[in-house]
N, C-alpha and C positions, 0 to 999 in steps of 0.2 A: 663472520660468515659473509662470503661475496652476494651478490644481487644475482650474478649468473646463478649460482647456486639454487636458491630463494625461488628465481624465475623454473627455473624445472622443477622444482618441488610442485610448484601452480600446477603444473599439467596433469600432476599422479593424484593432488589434492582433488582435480576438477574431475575425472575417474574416477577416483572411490564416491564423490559424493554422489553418480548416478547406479550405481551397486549399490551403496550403504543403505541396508532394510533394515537391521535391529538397531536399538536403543544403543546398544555395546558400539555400534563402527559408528554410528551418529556423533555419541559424545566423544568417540576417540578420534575422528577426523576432525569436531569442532576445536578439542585442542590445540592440535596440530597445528589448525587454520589461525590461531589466535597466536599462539606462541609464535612463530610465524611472522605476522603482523606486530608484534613487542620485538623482534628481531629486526626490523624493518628500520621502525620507529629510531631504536638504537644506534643505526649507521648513521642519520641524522642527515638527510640525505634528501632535498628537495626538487632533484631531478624529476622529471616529469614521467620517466621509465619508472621510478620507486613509486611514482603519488597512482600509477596503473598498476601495478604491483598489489597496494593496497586496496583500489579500488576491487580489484579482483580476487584478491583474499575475502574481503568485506563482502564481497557476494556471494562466493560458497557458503562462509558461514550463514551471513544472513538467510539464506533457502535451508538452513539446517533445523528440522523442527522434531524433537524427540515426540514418538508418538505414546499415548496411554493406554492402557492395560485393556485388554479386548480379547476376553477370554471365551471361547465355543464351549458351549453346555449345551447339552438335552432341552427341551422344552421341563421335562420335571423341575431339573437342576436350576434351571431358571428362575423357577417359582419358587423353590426354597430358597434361592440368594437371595431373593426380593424381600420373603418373611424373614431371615435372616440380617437382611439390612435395615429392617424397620425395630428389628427388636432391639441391635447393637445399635440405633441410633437412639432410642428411648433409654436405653442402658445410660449413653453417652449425656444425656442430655438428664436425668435423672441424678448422676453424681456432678453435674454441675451445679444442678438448683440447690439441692440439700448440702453439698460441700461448700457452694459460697455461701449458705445462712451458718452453717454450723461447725464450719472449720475456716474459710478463709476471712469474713469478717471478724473473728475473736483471734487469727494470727494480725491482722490490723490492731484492735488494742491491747495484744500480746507484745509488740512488738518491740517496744520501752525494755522489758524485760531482757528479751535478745539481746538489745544493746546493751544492757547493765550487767550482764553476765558471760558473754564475751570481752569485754574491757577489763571488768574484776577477773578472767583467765580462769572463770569455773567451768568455760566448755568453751569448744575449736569452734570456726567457723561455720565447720560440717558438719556440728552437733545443733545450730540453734532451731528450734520449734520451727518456724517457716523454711526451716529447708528442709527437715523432714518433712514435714506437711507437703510440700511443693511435690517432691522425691515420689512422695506416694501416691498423690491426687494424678498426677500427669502418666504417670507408667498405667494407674488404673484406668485412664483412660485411653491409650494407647491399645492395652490389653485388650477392654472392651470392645475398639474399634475393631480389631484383628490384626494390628500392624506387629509387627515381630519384628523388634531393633536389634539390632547388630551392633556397637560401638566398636570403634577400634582405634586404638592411639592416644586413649584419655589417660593422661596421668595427673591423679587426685592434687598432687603437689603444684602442678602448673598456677592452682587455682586457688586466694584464700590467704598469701603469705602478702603477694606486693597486688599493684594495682594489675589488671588484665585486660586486655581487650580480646574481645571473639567476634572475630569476622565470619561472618556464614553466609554459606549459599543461600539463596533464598527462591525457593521453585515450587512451594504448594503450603496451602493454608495449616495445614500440619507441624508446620515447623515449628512455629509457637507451644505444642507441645512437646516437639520433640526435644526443644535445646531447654526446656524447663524440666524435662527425664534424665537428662545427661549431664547437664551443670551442677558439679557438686557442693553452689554452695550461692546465695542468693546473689541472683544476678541482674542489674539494671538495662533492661530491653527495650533499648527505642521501636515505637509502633508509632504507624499512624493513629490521629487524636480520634479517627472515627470509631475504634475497635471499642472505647471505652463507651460506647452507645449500647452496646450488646446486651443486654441482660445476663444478669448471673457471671458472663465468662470475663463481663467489666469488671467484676468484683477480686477476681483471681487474678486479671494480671495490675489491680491496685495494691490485693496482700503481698505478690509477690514481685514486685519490681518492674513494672510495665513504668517507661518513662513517653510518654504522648508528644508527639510533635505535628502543628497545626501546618500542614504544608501550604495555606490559605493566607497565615498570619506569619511571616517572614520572625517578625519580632520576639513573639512569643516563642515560637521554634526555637531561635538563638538563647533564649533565658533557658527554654525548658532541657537542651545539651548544655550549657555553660553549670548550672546547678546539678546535672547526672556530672558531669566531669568533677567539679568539686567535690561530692560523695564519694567518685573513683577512684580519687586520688588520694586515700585515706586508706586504700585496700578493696575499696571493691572492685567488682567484676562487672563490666559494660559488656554488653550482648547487641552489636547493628550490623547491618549486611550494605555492606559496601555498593551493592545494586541500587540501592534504595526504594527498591520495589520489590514482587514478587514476578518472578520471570512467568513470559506466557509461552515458551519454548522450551521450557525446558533446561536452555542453558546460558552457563554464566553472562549473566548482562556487563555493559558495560560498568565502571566505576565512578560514582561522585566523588567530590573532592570533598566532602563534608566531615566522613568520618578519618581523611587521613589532616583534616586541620586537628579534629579531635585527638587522634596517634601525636600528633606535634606537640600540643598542648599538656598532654599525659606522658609523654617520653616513656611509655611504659612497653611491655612487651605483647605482640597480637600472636594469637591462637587462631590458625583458619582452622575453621572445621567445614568440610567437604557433605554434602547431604546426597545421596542417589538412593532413588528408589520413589520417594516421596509427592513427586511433579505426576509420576506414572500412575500411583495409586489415589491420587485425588485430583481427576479433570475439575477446572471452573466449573460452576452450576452444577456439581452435583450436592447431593445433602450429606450425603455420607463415603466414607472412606473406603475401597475396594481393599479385600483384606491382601494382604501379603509381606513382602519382608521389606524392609530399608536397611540400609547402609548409613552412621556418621561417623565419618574420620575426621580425628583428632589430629593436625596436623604438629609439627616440630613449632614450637615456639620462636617468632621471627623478634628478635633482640633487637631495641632501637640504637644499637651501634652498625648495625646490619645497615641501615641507609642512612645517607646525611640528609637529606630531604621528604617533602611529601610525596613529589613524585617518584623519587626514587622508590620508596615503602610500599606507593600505589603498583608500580610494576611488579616490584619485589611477590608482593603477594599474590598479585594475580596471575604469576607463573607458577609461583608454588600452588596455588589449590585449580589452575588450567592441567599442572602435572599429575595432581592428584586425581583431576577426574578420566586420566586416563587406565589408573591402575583401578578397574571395574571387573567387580565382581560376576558371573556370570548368571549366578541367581539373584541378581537383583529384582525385587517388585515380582519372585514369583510367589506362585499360588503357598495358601499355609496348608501342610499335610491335616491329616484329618486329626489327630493327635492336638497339632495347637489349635484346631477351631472349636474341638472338646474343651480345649482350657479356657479360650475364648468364650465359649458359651456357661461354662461352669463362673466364670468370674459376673458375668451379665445375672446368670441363675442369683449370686451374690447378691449382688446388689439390690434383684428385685424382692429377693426375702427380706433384706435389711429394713425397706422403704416400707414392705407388708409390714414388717412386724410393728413399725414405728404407727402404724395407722389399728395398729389391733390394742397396741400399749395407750396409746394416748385417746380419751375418750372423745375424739372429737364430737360427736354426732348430741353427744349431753350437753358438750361446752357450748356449740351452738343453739341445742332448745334454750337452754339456759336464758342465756341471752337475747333469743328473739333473733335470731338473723339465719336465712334459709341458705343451702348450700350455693346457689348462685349469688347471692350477698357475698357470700364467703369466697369465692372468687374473684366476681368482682375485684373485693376487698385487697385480694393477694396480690392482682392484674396493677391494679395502682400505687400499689407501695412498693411492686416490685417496679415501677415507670421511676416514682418517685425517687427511691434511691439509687437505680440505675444514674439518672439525673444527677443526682449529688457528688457520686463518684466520677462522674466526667468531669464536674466544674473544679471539683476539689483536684483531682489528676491533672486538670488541663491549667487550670490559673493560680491553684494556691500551693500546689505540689512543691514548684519551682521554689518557691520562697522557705516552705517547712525543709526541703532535702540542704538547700544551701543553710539555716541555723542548726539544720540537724550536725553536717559536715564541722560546721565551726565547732559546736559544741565538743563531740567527738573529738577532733583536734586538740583542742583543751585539756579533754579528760585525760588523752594520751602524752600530754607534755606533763600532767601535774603527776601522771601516777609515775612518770620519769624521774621526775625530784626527789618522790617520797622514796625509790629504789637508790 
């Protein structure tokens, strides 16, 4: 493509961005604007006309900020979102407590298991305990929130045979459950080291493949991807976003070079998956999720004979999922019919019967006379051991993880050369 070219598109670019009102011509101009600028880049071209060129692509998009869901209600309707948000966040926050003590700690010393019986070929990938487990805890929470997923493009096969990588957008704190709804099969997700501070929700991305990286401790970082890479390369599935952050616009950030050293290293194939809907339904600082629909596409699997390079793979992708987020759906982030906020609320009704009955089944109110320790003891008591082992699970996630994934990897290796011999 010529620069004249290029140079007139700037002026139709610089028009629609002062029209562009909805979400829809936002993301789809920001494309355009980026693709564009990867088009630029490609002529390779340091004339002083190209480096204005980009300056001025660079500032349409830059002023492009997708806005969040800001829906008019009655003053009634108001007041029931509000008790409606308080309940789906108690919901939310309820099957986290009770599913990290009673489902994802025991998928932690289940997990031996897993491995002994995928290796012996008595069950697939997609069959082991913490992927169902994961499978269900994450949709139920999803559900609960009101978010209504859409998948499109996942094919079960991509994932589970060789090693993977999933490049994802990353634009609202949501995501962490939504690529744990839709991965069919455990996946190692780099987060930052701070998420394992959380209470409860540290304990869930310990059962299920949260790998923590200190952006503070350069070093540590480097062990904690060199040991996910190890484990990956054995068959599993690496889940990072090329961003390296969570976006505060909305749209696709630029790319580190971090995860395409790791593509280099793994010679394996990337999976973008495209996320819309999700930046919209959950602004910063709120507590809870604005119910509605999201979008994740599953895109074409980009084959490491597809680039010779890092950069090449780094472009590669980020045209494929800048193209993707042009094909947008036009009910994106809207409002859930009343039907699924009935199912939404029926699934919440769930869980708070389950939590009732466990408080009706179990005597507590004896186990404590019993004992001598008053209900505030008894919290207390919960308040500290939930610090306590919150605590444990960062140190262990953050400094010893690296070393168990890496003899776990070797081991594994092993087992799968000697069961080669015996065949």
């Amino acid at each position: 493509m010529q620069i004249s070219e290029i140079a007139a598109k700037l002026k139709d670019f610089a028009s629609r961005a002062e029209t562009a009102k909805t979400n829809v011509e936002k993301r789809i101009l920001y494309s355009d604007c980026e693709l564009y600028f990867l088009k630029l880049d490609a002529i390779k071209d340091a004339s002083e006309e190209v480096k204005q060129l980009k300056a001025d692509l660079s500032k349409i998009s830059g002023g492009i900020t997708l806005s969040f869901v800001n829906r008019k209600h009655s003053l009634p309707m108001q007041f029931i979102n509000k008790i409606d948000e308080f309940i789906r966040l108690l919901g939310v926050w309820m099957i986290l407590a009770f599913s990290s003590v009673f489902l994802a700690i025991p998928c932690i010393i289940l997990s031996p298991v897993d491995f002994a019986l995928v290796n012996m070929g008595l069950i697939s990938v997609y069959s082991q305990i913490s992927v169902q487990v994961k499978l269900f805890l994450a949709g139920a929470i999803l559900r609960c929130s009101g978010i209504n997923v859409v998948i499109r493009g996942l094919k079960r096969e991509s994932f589970g045979k060789e090693c993977a990588l999933a490049c994802f957008s990353h634009g609202s704190s949501m995501d962490a459950f939504l690529l744990t709804a839709a991965i069919p099969v455990q996946a190692l997700t780099v987060c930052k080291s701070e998420l394992f501070l959380i209470p409860y929700f540290s304990w869930h991305i310990s059962a299920f493949g949260g790998v923590p990286v200190n952006r503070s401790d350069r070093e540590q970082a480097v062990k904690s991807m060199e040991a996910a890479a190890m484990a990956a390369k054995l068959g599993e599935c690496m889940a990072i976003s090329p961003e390296g952050t969570r976006s505060k616009t909305g749209n696709l950030l630029p790319f580190k070079k971090g995860p395409f050293h790791l593509w280099e290293q793994l010679q394996t194939p990337i999976i973008p998956i495209v996320t819309m809907g999700a930046f919209e339904l959950y602004p910063p600082g709120c507590t809870m999720s604005i119910p509605g629909r999201v979008y994740m596409n599953f895109l074409e699997p980009i084959m490491p004979e597809e680039a010779n390079t890092r950069d090449e793979m780094l472009v590669l992708l980020r045209t494929r999922m800048l193209e993707a987020m042009k094909d947008i759906p036009d009910d994106v982030a809207c409002e859930l019919t009343w039907r699924q906020r009935i199912v939404c609320w029926m699934n919440i009704a769930g869980i708070y019967s389950i939590v009732y009955s466990l408080f009706l089944v179990v005597p507590y109110k004896k186990i404590l006379d019993q004992y001598g320790i008053s209900v505030f003891q008894a919290w207390v008591f919960i308040g500290i051991s939930t610090t306590v082992i919150t605590l444990m699970f960062y140190v262990y996630a953050v400094y010893l993880a690296p070393t168990v994934r890496t003899t776990y990897a070797k081991t594994r290796d092993t087992v799968k050369r000697q069961i080669k011999k015996l065949d």
